[in-house]
C-alpha positions in Angstrom: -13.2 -4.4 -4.0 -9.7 -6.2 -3.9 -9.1 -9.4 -3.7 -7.2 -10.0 -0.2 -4.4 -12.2 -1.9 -3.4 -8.7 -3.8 -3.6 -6.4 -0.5 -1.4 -9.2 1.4 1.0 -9.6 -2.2 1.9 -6.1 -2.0 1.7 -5.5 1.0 5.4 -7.5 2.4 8.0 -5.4 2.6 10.1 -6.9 -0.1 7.1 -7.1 -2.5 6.2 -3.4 -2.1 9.4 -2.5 -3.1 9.5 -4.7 -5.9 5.9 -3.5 -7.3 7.5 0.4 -6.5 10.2 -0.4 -8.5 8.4 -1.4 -11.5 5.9 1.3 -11.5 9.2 3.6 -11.5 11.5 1.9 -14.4 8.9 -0.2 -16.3 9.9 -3.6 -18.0 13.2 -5.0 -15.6 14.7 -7.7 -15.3 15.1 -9.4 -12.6 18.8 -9.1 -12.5 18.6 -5.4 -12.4 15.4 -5.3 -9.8 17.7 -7.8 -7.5 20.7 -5.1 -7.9 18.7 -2.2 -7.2 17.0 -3.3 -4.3 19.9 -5.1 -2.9 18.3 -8.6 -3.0 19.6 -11.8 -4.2 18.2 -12.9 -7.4 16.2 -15.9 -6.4 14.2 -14.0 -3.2 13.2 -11.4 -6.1 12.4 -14.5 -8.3 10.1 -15.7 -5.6 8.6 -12.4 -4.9 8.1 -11.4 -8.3 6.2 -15.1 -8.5 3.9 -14.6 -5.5 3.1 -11.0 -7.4 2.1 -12.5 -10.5 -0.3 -15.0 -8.8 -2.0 -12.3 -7.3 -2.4 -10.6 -10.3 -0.1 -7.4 -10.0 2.8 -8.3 -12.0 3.4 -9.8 -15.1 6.3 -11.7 -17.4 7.5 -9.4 -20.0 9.3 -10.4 -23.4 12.4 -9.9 -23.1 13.5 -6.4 -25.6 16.1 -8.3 -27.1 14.4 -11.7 -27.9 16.5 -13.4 -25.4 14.4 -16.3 -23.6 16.9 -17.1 -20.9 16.4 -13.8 -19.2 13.1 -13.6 -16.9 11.5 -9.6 -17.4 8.8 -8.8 -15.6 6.1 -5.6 -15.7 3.7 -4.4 -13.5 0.1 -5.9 -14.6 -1.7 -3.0 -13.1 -1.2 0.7 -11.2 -2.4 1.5 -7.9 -4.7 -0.2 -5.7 -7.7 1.9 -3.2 -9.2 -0.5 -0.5 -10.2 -0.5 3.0 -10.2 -2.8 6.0 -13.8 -2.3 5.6 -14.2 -4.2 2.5 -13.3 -7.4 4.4 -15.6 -6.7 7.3 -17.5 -10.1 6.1 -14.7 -12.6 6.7 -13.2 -11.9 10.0 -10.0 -13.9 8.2 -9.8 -11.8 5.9 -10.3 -8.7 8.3 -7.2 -9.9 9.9 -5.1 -10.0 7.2 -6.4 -6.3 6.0 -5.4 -4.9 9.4 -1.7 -6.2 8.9 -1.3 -5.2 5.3 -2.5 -2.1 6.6 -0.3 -1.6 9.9 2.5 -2.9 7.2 1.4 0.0 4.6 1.3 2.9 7.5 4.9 2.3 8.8 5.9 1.7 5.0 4.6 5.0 4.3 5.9 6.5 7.6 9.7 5.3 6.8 9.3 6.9 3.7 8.4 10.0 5.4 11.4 9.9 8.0 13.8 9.1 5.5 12.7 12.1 3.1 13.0 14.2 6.4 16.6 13.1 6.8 17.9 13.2 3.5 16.4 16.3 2.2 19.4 18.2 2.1 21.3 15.5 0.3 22.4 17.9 -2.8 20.6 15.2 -5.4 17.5 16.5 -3.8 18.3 20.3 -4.6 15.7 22.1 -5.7 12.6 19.4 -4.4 10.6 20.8 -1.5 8.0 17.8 -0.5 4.6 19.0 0.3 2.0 18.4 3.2 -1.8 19.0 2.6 -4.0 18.4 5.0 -7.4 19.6 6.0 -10.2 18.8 8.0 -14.1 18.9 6.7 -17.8 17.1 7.3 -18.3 14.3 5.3 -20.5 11.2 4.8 -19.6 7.6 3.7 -20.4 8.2 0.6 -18.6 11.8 0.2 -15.6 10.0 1.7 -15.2 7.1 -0.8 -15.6 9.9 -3.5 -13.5 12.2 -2.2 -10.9 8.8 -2.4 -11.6 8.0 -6.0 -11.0 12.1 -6.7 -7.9 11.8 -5.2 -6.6 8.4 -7.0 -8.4 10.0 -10.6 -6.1 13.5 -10.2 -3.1 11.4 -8.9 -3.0 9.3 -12.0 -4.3 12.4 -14.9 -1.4 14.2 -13.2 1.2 11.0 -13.8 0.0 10.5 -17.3 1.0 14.2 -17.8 4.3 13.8 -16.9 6.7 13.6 -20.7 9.9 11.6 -19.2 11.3 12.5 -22.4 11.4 15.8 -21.9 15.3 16.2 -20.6 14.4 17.2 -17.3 16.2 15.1 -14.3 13.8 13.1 -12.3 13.9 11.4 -8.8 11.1 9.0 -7.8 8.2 11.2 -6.0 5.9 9.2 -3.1 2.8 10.1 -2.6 0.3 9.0 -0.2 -3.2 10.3 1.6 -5.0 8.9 4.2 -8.8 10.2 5.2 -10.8 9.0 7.8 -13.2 9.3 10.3 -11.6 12.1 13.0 -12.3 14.0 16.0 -10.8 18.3 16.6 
């Protein structure tokens, strides 16, 4: 189970973005996140700081032995939770509720946006995918079928040779199962 100080970290807007961005491009400094995410440098600094107390992100040497620039890398990929984890601390509950409202409309922007940029000519060629299905499931089945999921999401990342020559854009994927009714 998570701790609720990561699922509330990554789960501000800012932050999210912040943690994305470091998944994508690896070791950055925080110059270059604050540029590419349109930030100013001392907001990022912040951000990055609340992210490293939780755990997520961590200071990175700097590639060319410079200490006066601050790098930072991402301390660990992915996180799988539930607002049912937290079901013992109705505090806590709270807070997993919002980070998970916050994570749905994240994930539905993304969504909307892909839907009205995907004939933007950078995107040639890329046809984003929908997969959906409805089955019978216990608890247990469902929690496996997550940790299925997250296992082939991450063998099929670590299969992926970004020094192969081919151009690249950043991919989102996301999957959602619950509980439903026909």
């Amino acid at each position: 189970m998570e701790d609720i100080s990561v699922i509330t970290a990554v789960h501000h807007p800012l932050r999210r973005r912040i943690y994305d961005y470091l998944l994508l491009y690896g070791t950055a400094q925080v110059t270059a996140i604050a540029r590419a995410l349109d930030s100013q440098v001392g907001s990022i600094s912040h951000h990055l700081r609340m992210l490293e107390r939780a755990g997520v992100v961590e200071r990175a040497p700097d590639p060319a032995g410079d200490k006066r620039a601050s790098w930072w890398k991402v301390a660990r990929r992915g996180l799988t939770w539930s607002t049912d984890d937290y079901a013992d601390s109705p505090a806590d509950a709270l807070l997993a509720r919002e980070a998970q409202r916050q994570g749905i409309r994240m994930q539905i922007d993304r969504l909307q946006r892909w839907h009205r940029s995907r004939r933007d000519p950078a995107y040639a060629g890329y046809d984003g995918s929908n997969t959906e299905t409805t089955a019978w499931a216990s608890a247990d089945e469902l929690r496996d079928l997550s940790a299925r999921i997250l296992g082939t999401i991450r063998e099929w990342q670590e299969g992926i040779d970004l020094d192969d020559g081919q151009e690249r854009v950043p991919v989102f994927v996301f999957a959602h199962a619950f509980p439903t009714e026909p």
